[in-house]
N, C-alpha and C positions, 0 to 999 in steps of 0.2 A: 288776153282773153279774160281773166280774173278782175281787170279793171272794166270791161266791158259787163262782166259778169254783174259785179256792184255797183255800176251806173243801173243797171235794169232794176235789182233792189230797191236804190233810190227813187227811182221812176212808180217805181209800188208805193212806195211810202208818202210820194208826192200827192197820186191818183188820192190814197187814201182823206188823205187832210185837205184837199182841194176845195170841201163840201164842208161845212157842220154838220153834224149826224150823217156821216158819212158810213156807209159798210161795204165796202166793197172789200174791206180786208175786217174778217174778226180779231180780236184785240190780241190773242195767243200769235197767230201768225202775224200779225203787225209787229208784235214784239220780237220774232226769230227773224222777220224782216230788215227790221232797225239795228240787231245785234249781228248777225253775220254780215248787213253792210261795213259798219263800224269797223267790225274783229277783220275784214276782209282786206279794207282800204287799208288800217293800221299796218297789221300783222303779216298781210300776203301781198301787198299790191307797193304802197309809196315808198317802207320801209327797203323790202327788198332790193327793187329798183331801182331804188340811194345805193347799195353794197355793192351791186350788180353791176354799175356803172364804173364803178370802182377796179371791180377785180376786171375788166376789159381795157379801162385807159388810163388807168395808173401801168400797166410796165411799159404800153406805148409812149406816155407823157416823159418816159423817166426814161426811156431810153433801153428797158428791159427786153430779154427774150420772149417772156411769159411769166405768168403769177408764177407767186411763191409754191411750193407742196400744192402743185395741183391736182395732187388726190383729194386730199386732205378738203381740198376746195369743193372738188365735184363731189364728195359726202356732204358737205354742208349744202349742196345745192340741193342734193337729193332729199336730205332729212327737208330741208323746205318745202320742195314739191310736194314727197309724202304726209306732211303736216297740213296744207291747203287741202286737201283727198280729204282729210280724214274729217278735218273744221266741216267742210263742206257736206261732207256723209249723213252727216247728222239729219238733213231734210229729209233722208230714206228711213230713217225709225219709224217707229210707231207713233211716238209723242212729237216728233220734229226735230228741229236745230234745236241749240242754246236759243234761251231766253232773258237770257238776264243783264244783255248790257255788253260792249269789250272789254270792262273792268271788273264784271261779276264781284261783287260785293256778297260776302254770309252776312249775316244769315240767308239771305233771296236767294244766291248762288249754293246752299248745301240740299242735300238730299231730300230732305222734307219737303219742300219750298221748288226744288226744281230737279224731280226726280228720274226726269227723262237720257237715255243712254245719249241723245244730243248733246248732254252738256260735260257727259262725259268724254267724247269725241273731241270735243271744242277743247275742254284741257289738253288733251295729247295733243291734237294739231298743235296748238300755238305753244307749246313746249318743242315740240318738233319742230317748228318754221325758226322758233327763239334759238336753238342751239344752231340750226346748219344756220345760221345769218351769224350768229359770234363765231362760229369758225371761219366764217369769207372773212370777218371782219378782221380774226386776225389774219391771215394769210396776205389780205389788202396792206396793211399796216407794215408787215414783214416783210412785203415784197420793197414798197418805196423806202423803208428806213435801210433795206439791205440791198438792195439787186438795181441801185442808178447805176445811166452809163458813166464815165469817166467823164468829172469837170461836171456835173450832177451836183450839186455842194446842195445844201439844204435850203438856201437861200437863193438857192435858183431853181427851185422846184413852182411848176406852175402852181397859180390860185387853186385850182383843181386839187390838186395835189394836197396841197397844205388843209382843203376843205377836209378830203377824207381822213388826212392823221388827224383831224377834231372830231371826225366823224367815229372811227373806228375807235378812237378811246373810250368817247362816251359806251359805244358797242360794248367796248369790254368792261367797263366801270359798272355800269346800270344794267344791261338785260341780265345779268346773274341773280337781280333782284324778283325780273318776275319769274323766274325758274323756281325762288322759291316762295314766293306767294303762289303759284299755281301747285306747285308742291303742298302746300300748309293749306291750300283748297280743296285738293283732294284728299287727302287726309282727314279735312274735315266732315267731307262727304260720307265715308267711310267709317268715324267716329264723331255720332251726334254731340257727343260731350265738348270737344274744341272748343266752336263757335256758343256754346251756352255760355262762356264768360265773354265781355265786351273787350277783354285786354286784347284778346285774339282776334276779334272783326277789328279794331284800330288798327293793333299790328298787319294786319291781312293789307290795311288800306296804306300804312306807311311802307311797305315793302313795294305794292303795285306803284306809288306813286314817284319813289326814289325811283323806277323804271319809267312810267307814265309821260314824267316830264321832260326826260332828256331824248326818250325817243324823239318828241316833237321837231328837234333840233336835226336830230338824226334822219327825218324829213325833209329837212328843208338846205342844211349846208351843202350838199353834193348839188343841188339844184340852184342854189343860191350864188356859188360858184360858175356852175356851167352860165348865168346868167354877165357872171363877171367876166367869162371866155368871152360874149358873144358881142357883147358892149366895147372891148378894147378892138376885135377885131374891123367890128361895122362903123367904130367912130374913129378905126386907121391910128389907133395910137397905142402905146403901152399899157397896162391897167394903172389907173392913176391909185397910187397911196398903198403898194404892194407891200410894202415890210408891214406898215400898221394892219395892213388887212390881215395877215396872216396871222401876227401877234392876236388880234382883237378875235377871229375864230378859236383860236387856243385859252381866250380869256373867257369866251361866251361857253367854249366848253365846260370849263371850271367850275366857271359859276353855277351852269346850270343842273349839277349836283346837289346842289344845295337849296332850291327853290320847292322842292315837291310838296313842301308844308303847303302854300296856298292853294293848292286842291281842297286843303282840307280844315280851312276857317272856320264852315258852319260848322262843324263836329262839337268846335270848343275842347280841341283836342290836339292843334298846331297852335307855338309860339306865334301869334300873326303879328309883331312889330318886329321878330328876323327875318320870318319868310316873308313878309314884304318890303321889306328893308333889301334882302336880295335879289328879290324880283323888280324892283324899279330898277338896280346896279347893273340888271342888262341891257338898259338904256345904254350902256357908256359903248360899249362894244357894237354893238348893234348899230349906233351913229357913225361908229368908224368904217363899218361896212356902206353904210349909205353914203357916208360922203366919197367915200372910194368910186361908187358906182356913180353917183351924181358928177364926179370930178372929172372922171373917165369921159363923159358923152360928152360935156360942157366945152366950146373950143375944137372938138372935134370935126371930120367931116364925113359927116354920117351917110350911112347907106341901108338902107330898108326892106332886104329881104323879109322873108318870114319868120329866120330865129330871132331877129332884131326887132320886130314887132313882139312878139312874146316878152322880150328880155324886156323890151321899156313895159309893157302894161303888169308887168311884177313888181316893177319897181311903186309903183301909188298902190297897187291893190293889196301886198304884200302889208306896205306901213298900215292899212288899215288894222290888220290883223296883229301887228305890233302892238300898235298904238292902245287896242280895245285891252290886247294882254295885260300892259300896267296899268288899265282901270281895273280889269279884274282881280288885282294883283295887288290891290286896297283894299282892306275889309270890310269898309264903312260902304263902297257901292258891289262889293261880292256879295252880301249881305243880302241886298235888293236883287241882285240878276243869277245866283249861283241856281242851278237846274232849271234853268229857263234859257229858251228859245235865242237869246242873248250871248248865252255860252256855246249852242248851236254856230249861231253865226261869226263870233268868233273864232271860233275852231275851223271854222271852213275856210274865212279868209286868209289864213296861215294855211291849209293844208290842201287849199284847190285854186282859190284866189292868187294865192304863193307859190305853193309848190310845185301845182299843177302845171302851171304857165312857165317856171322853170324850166319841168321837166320837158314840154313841148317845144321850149326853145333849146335845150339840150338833142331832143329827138330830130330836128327838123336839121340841127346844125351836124351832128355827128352820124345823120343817116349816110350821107354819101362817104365816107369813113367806112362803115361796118359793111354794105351794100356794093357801091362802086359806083349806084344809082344816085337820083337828084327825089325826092318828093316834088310833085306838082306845085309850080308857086301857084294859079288858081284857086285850085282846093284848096292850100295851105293858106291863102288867105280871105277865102270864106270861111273855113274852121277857123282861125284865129276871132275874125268878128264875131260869129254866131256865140264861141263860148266868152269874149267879152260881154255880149248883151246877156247871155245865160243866166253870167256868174254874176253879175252885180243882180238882175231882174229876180232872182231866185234868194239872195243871200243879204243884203240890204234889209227887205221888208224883215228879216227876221233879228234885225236888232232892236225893230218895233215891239216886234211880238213878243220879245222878252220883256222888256221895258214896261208894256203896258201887262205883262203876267203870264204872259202862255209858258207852260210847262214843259219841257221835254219832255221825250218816249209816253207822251201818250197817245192814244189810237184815235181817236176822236174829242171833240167840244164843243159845245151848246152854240145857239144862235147868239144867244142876248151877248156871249162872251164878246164882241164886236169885234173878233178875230179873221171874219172870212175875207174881206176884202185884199190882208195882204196875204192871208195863206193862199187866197187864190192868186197875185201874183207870182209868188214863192213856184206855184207850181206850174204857172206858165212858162217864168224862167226856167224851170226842168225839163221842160218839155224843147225849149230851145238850145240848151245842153244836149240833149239827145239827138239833135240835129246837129249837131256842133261836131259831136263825136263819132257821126254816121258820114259828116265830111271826110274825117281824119281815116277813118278805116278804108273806105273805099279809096282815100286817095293811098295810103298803103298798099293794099291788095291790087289796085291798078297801078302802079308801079312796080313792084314785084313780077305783077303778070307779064308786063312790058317787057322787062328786063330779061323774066326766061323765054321769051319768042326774041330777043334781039332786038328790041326795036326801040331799047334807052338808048340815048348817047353818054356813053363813059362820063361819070362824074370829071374824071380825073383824080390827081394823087394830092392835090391841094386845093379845092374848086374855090376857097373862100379866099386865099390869100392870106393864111393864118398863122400862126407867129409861134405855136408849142410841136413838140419834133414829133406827133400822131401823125400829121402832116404831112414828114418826111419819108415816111414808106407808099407804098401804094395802097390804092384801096379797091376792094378791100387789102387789108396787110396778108402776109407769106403766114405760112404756119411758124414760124419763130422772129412774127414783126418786121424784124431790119432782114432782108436779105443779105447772101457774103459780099456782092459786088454791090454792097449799095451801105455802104456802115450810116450808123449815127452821128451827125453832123457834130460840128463841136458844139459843145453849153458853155456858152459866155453870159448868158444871164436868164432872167425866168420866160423871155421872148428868142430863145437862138433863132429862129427863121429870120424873122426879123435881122438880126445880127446878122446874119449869113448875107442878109439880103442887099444892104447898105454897105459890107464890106466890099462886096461884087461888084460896088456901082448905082447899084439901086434902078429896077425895074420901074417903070411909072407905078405898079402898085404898090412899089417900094418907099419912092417918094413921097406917095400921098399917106402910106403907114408912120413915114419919119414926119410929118407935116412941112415937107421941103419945097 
């Protein structure tokens, strides 16, 4: 709902820019338009989603009963939910939502400047959505380093697996940061004197940022992973280059502690020959993820459903959004494109281009898992096309538009700017997104509908032929996963099904799994 909720935002903010002198949004609500998308997608929607996947197939993957302290869990869910409520609330004031951005910078984010109860709303939500997400995140983390089944060893934990111990450390290393940058916000809101010194708007920005950038990451490994599930299964082989891959997520975590200075080169306020010194150094890890994925299909014999289309169109669209990162990630062309249209489309190819198409391939593959149902291959692969031509048709033109000057977060721009021709693509590709997304829901909802009249045919307990022990229960799973008369196969390595399956003899989708 929340992802649907911020597709429609976008879709405002599209209508808006469509036109030069455009109004059909005045520039106040453009602004609460652009910033509760932002704060929504971040905050309530990708980030979550990443945890969330987590605390469901991580004790399945591992062979667990259930998460760790699942109280403890379902207050972290709640303080999340309660925290979306309250971000959101904001449009029922008087003055509106927040306006200032997902990163709210002082002075523009204190009381003078933006003195509406929306923005005070915005701080608690995402302080509240910030803690119940580091509490799943430890509970995620506790459960797989404590609660595998037996012959579990660490080195035989799926790619999934290994994604979220990179994922949930970042969780616990960085989101304490914007706890307190949102902390030293409101306080500043409260006492005008803070932010009159500039050490404290720096500080404000080195604290959001140490948080800012490892989120990204936190975006995309759970998804990045489920793409590396989907790839070993449809191309019938192992995941190719699993210990380097695992090693190289734990390295890319590291690192990416240490990068948040290049946010902030224009300031003249980041060391920019470290901070880009470490931000090219996630070139090294990040290559080892792609040759893993690339290694994996290459020699395979591939099979084409609809997580399998997902998983390949992540892998080009994805490096786009890499790739644009270590330009920006130089100061000499951050310099030229920093708050321009440029950094827009960058961001989006990592976080929709990327993550998005992940996550759909995650959705599409683990639905008959959690349901017992299949998704529509039809609709699933019209939604697949429509948001391929969306995403490039919509996000493309805007590395133009940076390039040649156009600004972010502004509401409108002149004619002479010679900006309309790709904003007006920009927003026809949205508007095919919104078709894209009208597929995926209907085909949702008519399955679901299907399925409570009877009239699915049972997924079954393995539909894909798949190789990590989720697999091995039924689906959906018992309330404590494994039933008594049905234990946890043995863990011979980070594929048991597989194992299992060749030791038996090997079924023909056994054999075409082993390449025999």
């Amino acid at each position: 709902m929340l992802l649907l909720l911020m597709g429609v935002l976008a879709l405002l903010m599209r209508g808006q820019l469509a036109q030069p002198d455009e109004h059909f949004l005045d520039p106040l609500t453009y602004n609460q338009v652009f910033t509760i998308h932002g704060s929504g997608m971040i905050y309530m929607v990708m980030t979550p989603f990443a945890i969330g996947m987590g605390v469901y197939l991580v004790p399945l993957q591992i062979g667990a009963p259930g998460i760790a302290a699942p109280r403890l869990t379902l207050l972290g869910y709640w303080l999340y939910v309660l925290g979306a409520v309250m971000m959101l609330s904001g449009f029922a004031t008087p003055n509106g939502a927040h306006a200032d951005g997902w990163f709210s910078y002082p002075p523009m984010a204190d009381k003078e400047h933006s003195p509406s109860i929306g923005s005070d709303l915005w701080i608690g939500g995402v302080m509240l959505a910030t803690t119940g997400v580091i509490i799943m995140g430890w509970a995620v983390l506790w459960t797989v380093l404590r609660r595998r089944a037996r012959g579990m060893t660490m080195l035989r934990l799926p790619v999934f697996c290994w994604s979220m111990i990179a994922t949930c450390l970042m969780v616990i290393g960085a989101f304490p940061a914007l706890l307190a940058a949102l902390t030293l916000l409101a306080v500043g809101r409260a006492d005008a004197s803070v932010f009159a010194s500039n050490v404290w708007n720096i500080g404000y920005q080195h604290l959001f940022w140490f948080y800012g950038h490892p989120v990204v990451y936190v975006m995309f490994f759970p998804f990045l992973a489920a793409v590396a599930e989907v790839l070993a299964v449809f191309s019938g082989r192992r995941f190719f280059g699993y210990k380097g891959t695992a090693l190289s997520l734990l390295v890319f975590a590291a690192i990416s502690m240490s990068v948040w200075g290049h946010h902030m080169f224009a300031t003249g306020q980041a060391t920019n020959d470290y901070y880009s010194l470490t931000s090219i150094a996630l070139l090294v890890p990040a290559g080892v993820e792609y040759f893993g994925m690339v290694g994996t299909v290459l020699g395979g014999r591939l099979r084409f459903p609809v997580p399998m289309l997902f998983a390949l169109a992540f892998i080009p669209q994805f490096l786009i959004g890499g790739l644009t990162g270590i330009m920006i990630g130089t100061p000499v062309i951050d310099y030229h494109v920093t708050d321009s249209y440029f950094i827009v489309a960058h961001l989006h190819y990592v976080l929709f281009a990327g993550s998005a198409f992940g996550l759909f391939a995650a959705v599409y593959y683990w639905f008959p898992k959690v349901t017992g149902v299949m998704l529509g291959e039809r609709l699933g692969r019209l939604h697949f096309w429509l948001l391929v031509i969306g995403t490039n048709l919509t996000f493309l033109p805007m590395f133009a538009l940076g390039y040649l000057g156009m600004p972010r977060r502004v509401a409108t721009y002149a004619t002479f700017d010679g900006f309309a021709w790709l904003n007006l693509l920009a927003s026809i590709g949205a508007g095919v997104l919104a078709l894209a997304m009208t597929a995926f829901t209907v085909n949702v909802l008519w399955t679901l509908r299907k399925a409570a009249l009877g009239r699915c045919r049972p997924a079954g307990d393995n539909p894909w032929d798949a190789y990590t022990l989720e697999w091995a229960t039924t689906s959906p799973p018992p309330r404590l996963n494994f039933a008594p008369g049905r234990p946890v196969p043995p863990v011979t390595s980070f594929a048991p099904l597989l194992d299992l399956r060749q030791r038996e003899g090997g079924t023909p989708a056994a054999k075409e799994a082993s390449g025999s």
